[in-house]
N, C-alpha and C positions, 0 to 999 in steps of 0.2 A: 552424492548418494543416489542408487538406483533402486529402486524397489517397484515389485507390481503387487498393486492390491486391487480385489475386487470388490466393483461398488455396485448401487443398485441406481438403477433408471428405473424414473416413476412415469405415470400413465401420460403427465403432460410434459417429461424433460426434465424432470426434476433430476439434477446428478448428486445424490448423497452420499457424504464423503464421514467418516470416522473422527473421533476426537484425534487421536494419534495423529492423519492425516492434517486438520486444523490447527495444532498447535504446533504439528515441527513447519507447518508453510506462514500461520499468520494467520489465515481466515477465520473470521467474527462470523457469527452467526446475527445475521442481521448487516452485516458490513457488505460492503461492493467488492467484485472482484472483477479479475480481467481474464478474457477469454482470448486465446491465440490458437488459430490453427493453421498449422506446418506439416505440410508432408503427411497430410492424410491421420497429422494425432492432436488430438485437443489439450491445452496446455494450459492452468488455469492455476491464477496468482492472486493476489489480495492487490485491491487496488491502495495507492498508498494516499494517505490522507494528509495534510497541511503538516499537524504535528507531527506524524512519524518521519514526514523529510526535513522537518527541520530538527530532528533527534541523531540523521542519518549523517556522520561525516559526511562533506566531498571534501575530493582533490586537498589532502592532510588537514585543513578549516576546522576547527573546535565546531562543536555543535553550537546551535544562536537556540536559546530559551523566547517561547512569544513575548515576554517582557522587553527583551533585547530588541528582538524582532521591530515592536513599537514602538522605541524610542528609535530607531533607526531612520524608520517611517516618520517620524516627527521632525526630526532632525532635517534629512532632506525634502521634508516637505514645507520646511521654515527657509531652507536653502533656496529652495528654488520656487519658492512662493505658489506651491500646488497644492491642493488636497485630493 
């Protein structure tokens, strides 16, 4: 999807962007994001957080719940005698 919409630049940089724009990309208000720029245009994404990748399939992988996650971590950490 392509769209242009117009935003407003504040006195110190501030780039303020629309509900519309924040909820089809992800950005929290108050949340981090990631700034990329290519070819002279600024390209601006939510940064992703522990939980939202571990929510995130890879490579066909079931999603891991933090409960999962921590037993995992226990598991090899009794394995291999680490903490």
């Amino acid at each position: 999807m392509s769209e242009t919409i117009e935003l407003k630049v504040g006195k110190r940089g501030e780039i303020y962007t629309t509900s519309k724009i924040r909820k089809e990309t992800g950005l929290t208000p108050g949340g981090k994001a990631i700034a990329i720029i290519r070819e002279n245009k600024l390209i601006v994404q939510p940064k992703p957080t522990a939980l939202t990748l571990l929510e995130k399939p890879r490579v066909n992988a079931k999603p891991v719940t933090p409960e999962e996650l921590s037993e995992l971590r226990r598991d090899l950490s009794e394995e291999f005698g680490t903490r």
